[in-house]
C-alpha positions as CSV (number, residue, x, y, z in Angstrom):
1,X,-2.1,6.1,7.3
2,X,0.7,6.3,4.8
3,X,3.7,8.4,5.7
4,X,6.5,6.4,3.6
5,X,5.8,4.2,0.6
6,X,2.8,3.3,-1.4
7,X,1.1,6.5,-0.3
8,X,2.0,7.7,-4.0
9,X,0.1,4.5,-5.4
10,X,-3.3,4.7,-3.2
11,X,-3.3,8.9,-4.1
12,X,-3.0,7.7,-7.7
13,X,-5.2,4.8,-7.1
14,X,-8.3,6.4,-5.7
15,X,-7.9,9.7,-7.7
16,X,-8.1,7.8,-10.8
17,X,-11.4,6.3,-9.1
18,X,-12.8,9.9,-8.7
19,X,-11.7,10.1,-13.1
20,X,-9.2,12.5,-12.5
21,X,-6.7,11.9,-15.2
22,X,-3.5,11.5,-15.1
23,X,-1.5,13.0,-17.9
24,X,2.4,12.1,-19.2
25,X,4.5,14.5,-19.6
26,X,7.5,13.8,-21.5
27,X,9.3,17.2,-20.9
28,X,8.7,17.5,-17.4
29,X,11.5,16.1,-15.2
30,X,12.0,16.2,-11.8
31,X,14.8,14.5,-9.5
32,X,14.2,11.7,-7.0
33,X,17.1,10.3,-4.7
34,X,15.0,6.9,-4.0
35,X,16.3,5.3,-1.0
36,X,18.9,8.1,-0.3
37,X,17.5,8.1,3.6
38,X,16.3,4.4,3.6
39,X,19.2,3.0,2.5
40,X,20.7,3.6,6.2
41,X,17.7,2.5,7.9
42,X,18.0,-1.4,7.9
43,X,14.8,-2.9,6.3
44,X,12.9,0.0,7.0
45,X,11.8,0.2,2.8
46,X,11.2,-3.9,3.2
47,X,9.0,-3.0,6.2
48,X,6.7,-0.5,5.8
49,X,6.5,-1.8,2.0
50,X,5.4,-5.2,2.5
51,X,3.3,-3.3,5.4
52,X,1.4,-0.6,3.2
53,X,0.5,-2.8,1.0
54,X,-1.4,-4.8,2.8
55,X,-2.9,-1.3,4.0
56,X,-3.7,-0.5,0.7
57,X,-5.8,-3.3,-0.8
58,X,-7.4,-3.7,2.5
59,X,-8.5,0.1,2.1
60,X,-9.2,0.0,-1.6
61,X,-10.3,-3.3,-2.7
62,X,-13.7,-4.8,-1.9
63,X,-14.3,-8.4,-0.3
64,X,-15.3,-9.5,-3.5
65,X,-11.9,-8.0,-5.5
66,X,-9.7,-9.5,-2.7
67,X,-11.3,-12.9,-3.6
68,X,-11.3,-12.7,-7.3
69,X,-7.8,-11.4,-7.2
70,X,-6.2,-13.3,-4.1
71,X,-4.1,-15.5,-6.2
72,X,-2.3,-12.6,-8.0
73,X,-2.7,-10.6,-4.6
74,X,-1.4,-13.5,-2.3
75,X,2.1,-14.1,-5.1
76,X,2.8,-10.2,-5.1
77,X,2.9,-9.8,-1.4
78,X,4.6,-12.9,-0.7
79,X,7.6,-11.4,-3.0
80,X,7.2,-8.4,-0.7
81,X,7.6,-10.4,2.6
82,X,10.8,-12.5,0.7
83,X,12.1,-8.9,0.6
84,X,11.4,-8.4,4.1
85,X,13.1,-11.6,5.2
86,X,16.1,-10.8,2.9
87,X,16.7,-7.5,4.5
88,X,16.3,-8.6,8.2
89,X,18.5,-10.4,10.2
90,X,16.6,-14.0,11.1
91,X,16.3,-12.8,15.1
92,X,14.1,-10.0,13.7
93,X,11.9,-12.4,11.4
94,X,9.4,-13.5,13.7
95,X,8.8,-9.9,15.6
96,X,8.6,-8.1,12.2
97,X,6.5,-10.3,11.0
98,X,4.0,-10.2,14.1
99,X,4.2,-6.8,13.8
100,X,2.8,-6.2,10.3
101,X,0.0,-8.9,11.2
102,X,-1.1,-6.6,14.3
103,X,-0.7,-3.4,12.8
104,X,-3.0,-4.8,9.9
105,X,-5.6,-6.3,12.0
106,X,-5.7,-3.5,14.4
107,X,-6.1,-0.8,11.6
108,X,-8.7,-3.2,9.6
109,X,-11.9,-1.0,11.2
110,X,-10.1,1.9,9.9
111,X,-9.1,0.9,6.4
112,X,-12.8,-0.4,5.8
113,X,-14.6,2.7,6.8
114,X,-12.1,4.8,4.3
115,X,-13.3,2.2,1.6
116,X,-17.0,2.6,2.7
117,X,-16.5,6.7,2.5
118,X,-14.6,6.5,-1.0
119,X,-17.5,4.1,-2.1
120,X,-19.6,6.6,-1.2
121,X,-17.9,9.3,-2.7
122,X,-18.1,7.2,-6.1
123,X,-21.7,7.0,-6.3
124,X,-23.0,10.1,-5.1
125,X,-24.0,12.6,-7.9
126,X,-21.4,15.3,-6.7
127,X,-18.7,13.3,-8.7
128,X,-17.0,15.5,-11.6
């Protein structure tokens, strides 16, 4: 469901979930051009940031953690849509904007039953 951006924080996210561990290492390097294609592409970043988001805690948060959290969650994404708006000309606001909303609702189904199958995951006794 993730092709560009936030696909690295939900792998992270639900491996962690699963205790994998994640491990720093300070001599490793590795080079990252972020944004060296995006940068052309309008507010195609803004988009499908603000976007996946939304995909995310919608696939990895329960009801109950959306509530408990929706303060926090509600500031956070409201910076991400500021960044949307920023980076799209007004015309484009509205469309965008619907866009995101529909793409969300209509892949809700989806994004649920991937949090029922990782909950399940969780607590069967096959976990490491």
């Amino acid at each position: 469901i993730f092709f560009a951006y936030i696909e690295d924080v939900d792998l992270s996210y639900r491996l962690n979930h699963l205790n994998y561990r994640t491990l720093c290492l300070p001599s490793a390097f590795s080079y990252h051009y972020g944004g060296a294609t995006s940068q052309n592409l309008g507010n195609f970043r803004a988009f499908y940031t603000t976007r996946n988001w939304y995909f995310f805690i919608l696939k990895n948060y329960s009801f109950t953690q959306i509530i408990k959290n929706f303060f926090s969650i509600t500031n956070q994404r409201l910076r991400n849509y500021r960044w949307l708006l920023s980076s799209t000309k007004f015309f484009f606001w509205l469309p965008h904007t619907l866009s995101i909303f529909f793409q969300v609702i209509f892949r809700l189904p989806y994004l649920r039953k991937q949090k029922r199958l990782l909950d399940r995951l969780l607590s069967s006794s096959s976990i490491i």
